[in-house]
Every structure is written in C-alpha cells, then in structure tokens.
C-alpha atoms as a printed R data frame, in Angstrom:
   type eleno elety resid chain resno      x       y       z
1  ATOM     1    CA   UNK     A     1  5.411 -20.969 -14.830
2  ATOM     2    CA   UNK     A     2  7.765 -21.529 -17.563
3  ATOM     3    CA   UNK     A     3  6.841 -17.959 -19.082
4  ATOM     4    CA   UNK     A     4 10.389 -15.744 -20.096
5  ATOM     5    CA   UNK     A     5 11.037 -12.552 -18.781
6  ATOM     6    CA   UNK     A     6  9.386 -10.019 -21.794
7  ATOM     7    CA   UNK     A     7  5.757 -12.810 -21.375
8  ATOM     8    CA   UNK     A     8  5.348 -11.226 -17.957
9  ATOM     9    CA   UNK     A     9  5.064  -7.897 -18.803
10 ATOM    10    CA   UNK     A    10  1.778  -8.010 -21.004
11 ATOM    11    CA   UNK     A    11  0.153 -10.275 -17.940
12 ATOM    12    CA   UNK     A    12  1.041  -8.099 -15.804
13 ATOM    13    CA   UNK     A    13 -0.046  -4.781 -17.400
14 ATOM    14    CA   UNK     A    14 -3.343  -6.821 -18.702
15 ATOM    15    CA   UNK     A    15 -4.473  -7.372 -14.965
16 ATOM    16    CA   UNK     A    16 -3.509  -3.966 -13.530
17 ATOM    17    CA   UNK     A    17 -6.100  -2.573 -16.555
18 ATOM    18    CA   UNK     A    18 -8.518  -4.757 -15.443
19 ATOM    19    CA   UNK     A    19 -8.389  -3.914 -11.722
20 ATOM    20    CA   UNK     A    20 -7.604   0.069 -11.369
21 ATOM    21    CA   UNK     A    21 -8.843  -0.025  -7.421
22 ATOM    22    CA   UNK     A    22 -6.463  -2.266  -6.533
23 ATOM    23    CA   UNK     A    23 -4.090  -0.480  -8.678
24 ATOM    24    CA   UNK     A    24 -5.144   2.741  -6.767
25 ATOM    25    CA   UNK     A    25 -5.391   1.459  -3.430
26 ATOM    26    CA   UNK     A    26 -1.111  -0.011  -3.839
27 ATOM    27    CA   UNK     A    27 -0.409   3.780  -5.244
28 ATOM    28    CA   UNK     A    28 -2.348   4.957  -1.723
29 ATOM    29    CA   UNK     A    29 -0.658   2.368   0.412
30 ATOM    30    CA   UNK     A    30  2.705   2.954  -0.928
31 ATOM    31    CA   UNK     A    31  2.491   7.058  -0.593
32 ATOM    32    CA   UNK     A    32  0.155   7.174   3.232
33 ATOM    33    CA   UNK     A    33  3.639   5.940   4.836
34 ATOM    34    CA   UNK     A    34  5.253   8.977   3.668
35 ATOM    35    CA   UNK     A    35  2.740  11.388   4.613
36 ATOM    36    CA   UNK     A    36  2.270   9.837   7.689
37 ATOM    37    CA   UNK     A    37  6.168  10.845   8.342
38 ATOM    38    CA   UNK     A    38  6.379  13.715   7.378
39 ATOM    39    CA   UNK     A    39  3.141  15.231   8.682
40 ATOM    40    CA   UNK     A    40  2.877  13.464  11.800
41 ATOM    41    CA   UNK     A    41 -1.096  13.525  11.541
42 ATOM    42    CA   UNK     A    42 -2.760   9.664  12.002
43 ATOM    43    CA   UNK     A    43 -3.819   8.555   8.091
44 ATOM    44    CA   UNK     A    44 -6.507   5.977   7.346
45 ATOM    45    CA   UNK     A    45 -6.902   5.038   3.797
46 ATOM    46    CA   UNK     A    46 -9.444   1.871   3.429
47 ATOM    47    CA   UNK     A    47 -9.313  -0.380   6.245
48 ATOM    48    CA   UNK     A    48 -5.241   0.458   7.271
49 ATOM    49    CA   UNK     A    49 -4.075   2.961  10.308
50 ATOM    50    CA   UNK     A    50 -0.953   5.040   9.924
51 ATOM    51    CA   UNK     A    51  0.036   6.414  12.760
52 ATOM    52    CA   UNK     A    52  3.594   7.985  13.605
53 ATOM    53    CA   UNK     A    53  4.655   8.157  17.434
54 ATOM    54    CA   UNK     A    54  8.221   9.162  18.766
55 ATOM    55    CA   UNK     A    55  9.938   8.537  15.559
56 ATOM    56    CA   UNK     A    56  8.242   5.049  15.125
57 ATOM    57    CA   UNK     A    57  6.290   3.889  12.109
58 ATOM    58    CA   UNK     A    58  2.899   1.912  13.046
59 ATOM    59    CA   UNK     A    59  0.106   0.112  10.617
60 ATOM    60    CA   UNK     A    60 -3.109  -0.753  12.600
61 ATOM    61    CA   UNK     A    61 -4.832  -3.418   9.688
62 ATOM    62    CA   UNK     A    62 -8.190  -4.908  10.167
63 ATOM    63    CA   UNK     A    63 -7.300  -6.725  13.438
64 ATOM    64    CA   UNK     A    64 -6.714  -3.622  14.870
65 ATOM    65    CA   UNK     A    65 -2.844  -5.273  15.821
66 ATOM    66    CA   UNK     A    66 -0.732  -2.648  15.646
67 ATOM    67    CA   UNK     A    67  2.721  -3.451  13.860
68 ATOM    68    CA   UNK     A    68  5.773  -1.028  14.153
C-alpha cells in the first residue's frame, strides 16, 4: 500500500482498540489449542471445536468439517 514499515504499526494498534472481541477471540483461539493438548478435554470457544484424539490435533469450524 506504499505505507513503510514504522506507518503500520499505529494502523494496526488503532484497529485492534477499536475491535477488543476480535482481539479477544485471536488471544482465545491462539491459547484453546494448547489446552486442548495438554488436558485432553474437547474445548469450544465461539463457534470452533477442539478436540484431541490419539495424539492428533482436530478443529471442527462452523461446517462441522473436521480438520486434523
């Protein structure tokens, strides 16, 4: 977008201000996986499954797909 490097970060910390649930909901996202793993109990924060069978990883979404 033709912005340098040191523009970004003022945009950036701008829109996470304005928008603390999404802000909250990428902190949630990021930390569920690990929980997930190391409690081995089936997480569900908003609308996303964690689930953590024989060593594998899986994230049911919306579409109720379940990705490894």
């Amino acid at each position: 977008m033709g912005l340098a490097e040191h523009e970004l970060k003022p945009i950036v910390d701008a829109w996470r201000a304005a928008n603390p649930n999404i802000v909250q909901l990428w902190a949630n996202v990021k930390q569920t996986p690990l929980d997930t793993i190391t409690t081995r109990q089936a997480v569900q924060p908003r609308n996303l499954g964690f689930t953590a069978e024989s060593g594998i990883l899986f994230i049911t979404p919306t579409s109720d797909r379940r990705l490894a």
